[in-house]
C-alpha positions in Angstrom: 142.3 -155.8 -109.4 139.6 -156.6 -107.3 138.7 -153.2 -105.8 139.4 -151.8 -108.9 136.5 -154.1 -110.3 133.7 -153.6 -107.3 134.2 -149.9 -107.5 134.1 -149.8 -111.1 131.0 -151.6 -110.8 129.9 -149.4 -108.3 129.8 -146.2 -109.7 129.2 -147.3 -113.1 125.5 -149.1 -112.2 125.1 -146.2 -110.1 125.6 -143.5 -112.6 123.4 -145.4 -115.4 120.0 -143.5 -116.0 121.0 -140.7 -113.2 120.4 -137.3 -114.4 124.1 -136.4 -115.0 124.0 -139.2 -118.0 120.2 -137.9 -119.0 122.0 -134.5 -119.3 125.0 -135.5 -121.6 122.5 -137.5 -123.0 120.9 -134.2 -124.0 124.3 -132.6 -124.6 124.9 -135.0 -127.3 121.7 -135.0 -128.9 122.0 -131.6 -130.0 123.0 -131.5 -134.2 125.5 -128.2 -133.4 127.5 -129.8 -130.5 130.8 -131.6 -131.5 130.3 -135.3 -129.8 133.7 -135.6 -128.7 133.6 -132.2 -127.0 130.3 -133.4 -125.1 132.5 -136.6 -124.1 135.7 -134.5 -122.8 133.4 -132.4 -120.8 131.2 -135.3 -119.0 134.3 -137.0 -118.5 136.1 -133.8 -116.9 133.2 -133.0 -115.0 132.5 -136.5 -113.5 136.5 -136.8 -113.0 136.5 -133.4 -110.9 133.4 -134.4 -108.6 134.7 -137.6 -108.2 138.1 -135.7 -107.1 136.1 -133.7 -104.6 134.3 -136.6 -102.9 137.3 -138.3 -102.3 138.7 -135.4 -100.7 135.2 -135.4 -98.6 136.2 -139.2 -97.9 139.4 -138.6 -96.8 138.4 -135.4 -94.5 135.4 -137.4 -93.1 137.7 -140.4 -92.4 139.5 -138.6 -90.1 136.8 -137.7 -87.8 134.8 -140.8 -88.4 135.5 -144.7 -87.8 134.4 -146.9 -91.0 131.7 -147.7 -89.7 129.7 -145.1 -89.1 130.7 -143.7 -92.7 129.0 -146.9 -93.5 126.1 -146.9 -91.7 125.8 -143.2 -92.7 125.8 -143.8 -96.5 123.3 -146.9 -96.2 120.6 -144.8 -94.3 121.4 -142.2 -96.9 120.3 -144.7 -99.8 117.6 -146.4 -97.7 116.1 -142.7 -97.4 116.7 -141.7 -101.1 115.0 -145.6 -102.2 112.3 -144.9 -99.4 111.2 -141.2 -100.8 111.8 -142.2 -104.7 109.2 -145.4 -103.4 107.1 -142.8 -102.1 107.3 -140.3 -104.9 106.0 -142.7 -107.7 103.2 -144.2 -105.0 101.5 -140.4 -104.7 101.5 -139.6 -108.7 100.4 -143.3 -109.6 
């Protein structure tokens, strides 16, 4: 139950505000869209790229050790925090 937890936890602070939600966000907003139809297809499409990455993980974990694929997807979100920092320090 633990895993289940910390990776719930995970990818649910991660997806908060990202521009998949701001999308459905959208999605919903508009007056001629049924709302649960906007909530299948989030949920479908988040289920299916989730699908794919963990085929990615599982593909990558063969030629990689864990931690590499660890170090790899820290620098990943050390560069993605750095250039965001970056981004909002040029417009002000």
């Amino acid at each position: 139950m633990t895993a289940f937890l910390t990776i719930f936890l995970t990818v649910f602070l991660a997806e908060l505000g990202d521009k998949t939600q701001l999308a459905t966000i959208l999605f919903a907003s508009d007056g001629e869209r049924n709302r649960w139809l906007v909530f299948a297809a989030a949920c479908s499409a988040l289920a299916a790229s989730t699908g794919i990455a963990i085929l990615l993980g599982l593909a990558a974990e063969r030629w990689l050790s864990a931690m590499p694929l660890k170090l790899i997807a820290g620098l990943g979100f050390v560069t993605i925090g750095g250039w965001m920092i970056l981004a909002h320090v040029r417009t002000g």
